[in-house]
C-alpha positions in Angstrom: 114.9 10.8 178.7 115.1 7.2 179.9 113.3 4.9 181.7 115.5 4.7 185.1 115.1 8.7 185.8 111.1 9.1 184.8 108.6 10.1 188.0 105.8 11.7 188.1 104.9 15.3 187.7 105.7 17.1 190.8 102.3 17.3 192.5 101.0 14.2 191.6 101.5 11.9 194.0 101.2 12.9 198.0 102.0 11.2 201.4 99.1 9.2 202.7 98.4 10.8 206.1 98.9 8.5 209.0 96.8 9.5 212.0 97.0 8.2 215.5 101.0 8.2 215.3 102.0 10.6 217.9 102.0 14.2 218.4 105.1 14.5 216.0 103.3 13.2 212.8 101.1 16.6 213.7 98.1 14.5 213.6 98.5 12.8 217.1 95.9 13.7 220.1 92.4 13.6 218.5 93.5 12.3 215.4 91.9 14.6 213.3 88.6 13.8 214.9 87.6 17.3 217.0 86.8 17.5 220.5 83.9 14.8 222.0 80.8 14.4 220.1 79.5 11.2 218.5 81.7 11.3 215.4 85.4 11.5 217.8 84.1 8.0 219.1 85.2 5.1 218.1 82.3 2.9 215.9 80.4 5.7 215.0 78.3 5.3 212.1 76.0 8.1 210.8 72.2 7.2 210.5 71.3 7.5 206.5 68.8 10.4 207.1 70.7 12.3 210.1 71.0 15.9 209.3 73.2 17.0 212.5 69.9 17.2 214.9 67.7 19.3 212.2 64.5 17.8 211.6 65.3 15.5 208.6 63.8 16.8 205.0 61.4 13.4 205.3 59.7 14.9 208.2 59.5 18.4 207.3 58.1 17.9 203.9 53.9 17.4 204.2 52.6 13.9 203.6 50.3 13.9 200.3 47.3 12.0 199.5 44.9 9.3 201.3 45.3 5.5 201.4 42.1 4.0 202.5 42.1 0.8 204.7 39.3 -0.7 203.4 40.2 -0.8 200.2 40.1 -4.4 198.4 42.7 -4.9 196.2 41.6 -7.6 193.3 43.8 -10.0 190.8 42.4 -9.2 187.3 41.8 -12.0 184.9 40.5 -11.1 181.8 38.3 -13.2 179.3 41.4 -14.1 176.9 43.3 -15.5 180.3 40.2 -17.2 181.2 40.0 -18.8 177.7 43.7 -19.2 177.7 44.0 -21.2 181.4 40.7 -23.6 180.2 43.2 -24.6 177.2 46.2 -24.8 178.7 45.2 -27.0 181.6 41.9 -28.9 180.1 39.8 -27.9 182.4 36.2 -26.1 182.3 36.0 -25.5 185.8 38.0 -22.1 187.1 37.4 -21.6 190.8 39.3 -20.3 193.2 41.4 -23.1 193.9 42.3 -23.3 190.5 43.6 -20.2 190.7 45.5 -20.4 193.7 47.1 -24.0 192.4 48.3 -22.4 189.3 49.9 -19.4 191.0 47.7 -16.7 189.1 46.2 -15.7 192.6 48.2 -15.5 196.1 46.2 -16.7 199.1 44.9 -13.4 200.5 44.0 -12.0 196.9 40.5 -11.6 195.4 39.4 -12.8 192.0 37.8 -10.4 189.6 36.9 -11.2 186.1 37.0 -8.2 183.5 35.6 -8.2 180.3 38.7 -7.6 178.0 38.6 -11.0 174.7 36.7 -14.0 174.4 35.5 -17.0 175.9 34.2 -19.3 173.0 33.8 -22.3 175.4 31.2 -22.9 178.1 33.4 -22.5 181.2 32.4 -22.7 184.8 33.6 -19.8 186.7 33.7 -18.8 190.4 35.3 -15.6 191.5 34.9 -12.7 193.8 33.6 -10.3 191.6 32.8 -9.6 187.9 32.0 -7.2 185.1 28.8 -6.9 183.6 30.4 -7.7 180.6 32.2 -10.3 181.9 29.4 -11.8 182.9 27.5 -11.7 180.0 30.3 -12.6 177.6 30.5 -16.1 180.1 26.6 -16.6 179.7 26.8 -16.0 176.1 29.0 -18.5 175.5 26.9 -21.1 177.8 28.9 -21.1 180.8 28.2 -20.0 184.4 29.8 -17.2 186.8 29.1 -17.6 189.9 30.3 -14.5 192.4 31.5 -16.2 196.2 
């Protein structure tokens, strides 16, 4: 054996078929797409979920569960993070501005203070809602919450 007569295993490599090249090729005329229909056209592209005109499986399965549309969706801050934001930026006054300026709340959120560490200064807070322990933990300490 030598390098000038090696090829490949018979088999192994095949003719890339050329369609659209006459009648003689044997794939001339539709060009191996069928007769009519949406996929013999030209820039046809298949919708992700289309099942051939069967009611896609999204539909047919049964939608689960309840989402209520009053629900108020709250950002949690915890007594640590409260304790943790009065040291970091000096300050003994957390309202909702604060929040907002320091990116821990987005505009349309709600504030709602939970209970979870400790607050060893007296800090001024104003939120949306609190946690009876929150609320006590802040009083304890000889601050004020105040609920908007």
């Amino acid at each position: 054996m030598e390098l000038y007569n090696l090829k490949p295993a018979t088999g192994a490599t095949k003719k890339r078929k050329r369609v659209g090249r006459g009648e003689g090729s044997g794939h001339g005329g539709t060009s191996t797409r069928g007769h009519k229909g949406a996929q013999s056209r030209s820039g046809y592209s298949r919708k992700l979920n289309f099942e051939g005109g069967q009611t896609p499986l999204q539909m047919r399965v049964p939608k689960r569960g309840f989402k209520s549309p009053f629900r108020i969706n709250y950002t949690v801050v915890n007594l640590f993070e409260l304790q943790h934001y009065a040291e970091k930026y000096n300050t003994h006054t957390l309202d909702y501005d604060f929040f907002r300026k320091h990116r821990i709340a987005r505009k349309t959120d709600k504030i709602k203070i939970l209970g979870n560490g400790e607050v060893t200064t007296g800090l001024t807070v104003h939120a949306h809602a609190a946690s009876k322990s929150a609320t006590e933990a802040i009083e304890k300490a000889g601050g004020t919450l105040t609920i908007i």
